[in-house]
N, C-alpha and C positions, 0 to 999 in steps of 0.2 A: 137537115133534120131527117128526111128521109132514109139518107144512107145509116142513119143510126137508132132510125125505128124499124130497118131490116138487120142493123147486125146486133141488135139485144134482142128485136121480138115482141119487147112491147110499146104497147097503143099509146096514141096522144094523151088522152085521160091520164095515163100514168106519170107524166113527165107535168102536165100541169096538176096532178095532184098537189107530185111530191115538189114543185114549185109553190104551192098554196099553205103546205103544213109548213117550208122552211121557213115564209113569209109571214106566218103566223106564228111559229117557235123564237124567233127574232124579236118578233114584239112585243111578247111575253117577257121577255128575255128583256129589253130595252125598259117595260114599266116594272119590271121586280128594278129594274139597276135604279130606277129614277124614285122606287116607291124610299128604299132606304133612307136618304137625307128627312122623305116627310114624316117617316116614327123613328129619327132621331130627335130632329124638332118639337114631335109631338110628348115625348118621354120629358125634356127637357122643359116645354112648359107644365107639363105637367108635375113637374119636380118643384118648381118652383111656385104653385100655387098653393103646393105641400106645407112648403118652406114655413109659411108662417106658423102654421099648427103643429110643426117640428119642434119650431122653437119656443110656442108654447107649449108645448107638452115637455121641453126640458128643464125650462124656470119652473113647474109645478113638479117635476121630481124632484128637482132641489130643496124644493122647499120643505115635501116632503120628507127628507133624507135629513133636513136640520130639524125640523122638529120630531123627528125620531130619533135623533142623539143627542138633542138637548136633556131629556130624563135620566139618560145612562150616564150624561156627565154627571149629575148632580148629583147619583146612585153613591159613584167612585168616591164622592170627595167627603 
């Protein structure tokens, strides 16, 4: 260690800095990789507690949509 804190120049500080940022850039790094699966999960329950109000809300278009072309049949005939 020595011969290579005289041929760069610089001090121990430096060398455990820039051990301490890589060690901390890694980790970062290791919970963004690990965070992904938990807001796929969380998109997907929450997709699904949608689900039912989706699919109410598409039987009340429908029903909508028939009783608004039931008058325009009756216009035609």
């Amino acid at each position: 260690m020595k011969d290579k804190l005289e041929k760069t120049g610089h001090k121990k500080g430096y060398y455990m800095r820039r051990g301490f940022l890589r060690g901390l850039a890694l980790g970062f790094a290791l919970l963004t990789v690990a965070a992904i699966p938990i807001g796929i999960s969380y998109k997907v329950s929450a997709a699904k507690i949608d689900e039912p109000k989706a699919a109410q809300h598409v039987e009340e278009t429908k029903k909508q949509v028939e009783e608004e072309s039931l008058p325009e049949a009756s216009i035609e005939e």
